[in-house]
C-alpha positions in Angstrom: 0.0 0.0 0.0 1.2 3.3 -0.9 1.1 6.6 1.2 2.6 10.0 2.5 3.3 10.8 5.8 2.8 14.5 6.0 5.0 16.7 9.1 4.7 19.4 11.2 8.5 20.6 10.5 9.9 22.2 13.1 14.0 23.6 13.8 15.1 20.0 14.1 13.2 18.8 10.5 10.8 16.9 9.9 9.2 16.4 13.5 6.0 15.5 14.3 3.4 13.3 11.7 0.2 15.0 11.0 -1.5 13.4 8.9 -1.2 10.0 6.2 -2.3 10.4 2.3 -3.6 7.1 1.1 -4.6 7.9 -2.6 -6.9 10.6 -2.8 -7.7 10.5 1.1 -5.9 12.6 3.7 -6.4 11.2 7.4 -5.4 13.2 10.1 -3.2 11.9 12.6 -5.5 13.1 16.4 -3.2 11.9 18.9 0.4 11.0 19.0 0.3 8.2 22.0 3.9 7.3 22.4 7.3 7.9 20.0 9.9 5.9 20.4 13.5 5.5 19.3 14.4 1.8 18.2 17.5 0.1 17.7 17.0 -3.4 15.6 19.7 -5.6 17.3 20.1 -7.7 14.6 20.9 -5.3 12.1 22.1 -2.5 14.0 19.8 -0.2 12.4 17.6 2.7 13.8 14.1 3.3 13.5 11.9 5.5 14.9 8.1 4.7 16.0 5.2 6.4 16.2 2.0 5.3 17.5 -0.9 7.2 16.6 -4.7 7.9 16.9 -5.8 8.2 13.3 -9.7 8.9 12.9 -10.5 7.0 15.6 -7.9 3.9 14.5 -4.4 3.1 16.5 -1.7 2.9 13.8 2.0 2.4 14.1 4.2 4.2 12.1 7.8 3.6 11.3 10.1 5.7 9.7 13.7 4.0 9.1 16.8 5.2 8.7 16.4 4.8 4.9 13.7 7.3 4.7 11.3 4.5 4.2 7.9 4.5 6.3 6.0 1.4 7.3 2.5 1.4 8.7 0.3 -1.4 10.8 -3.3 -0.5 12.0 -3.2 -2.2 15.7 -6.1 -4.1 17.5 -7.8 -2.0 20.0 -9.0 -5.6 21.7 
């Protein structure tokens, strides 16, 4: 699945997530829950973590030292 992370940019950069564009959609990103720093022990390679109220939805958002973002929609069992 394809989509844009969009930022509130701040002195640092690219900060804080806003919102996600998923083809013509825009869904705005309510509630930043917790933002972590990982670092994957078997590669050695950091990541960063976001998890986020999204319309109502918990995602997870990952944006790796590549650039590259991942998103997973969590259960909210």
């Amino acid at each position: 699945m394809k989509f844009e992370v969009k930022f509130h940019s701040g002195y640092k950069g690219d900060e804080t997530p806003r919102s996600v564009v998923m083809g013509e959609r825009e869904f705005k990103i309510e509630e930043i829950v917790e933002r972590k720093r990982v670092l994957d022990q078997g590669s050695g390679k950091r990541y960063e973590v976001f998890i986020c109220k999204m319309e109502g939805e918990m995602v997870q958002l990952e944006r790796h030292e590549s650039g590259e973002w991942g998103i997973s929609f969590l259960d909210q069992a």
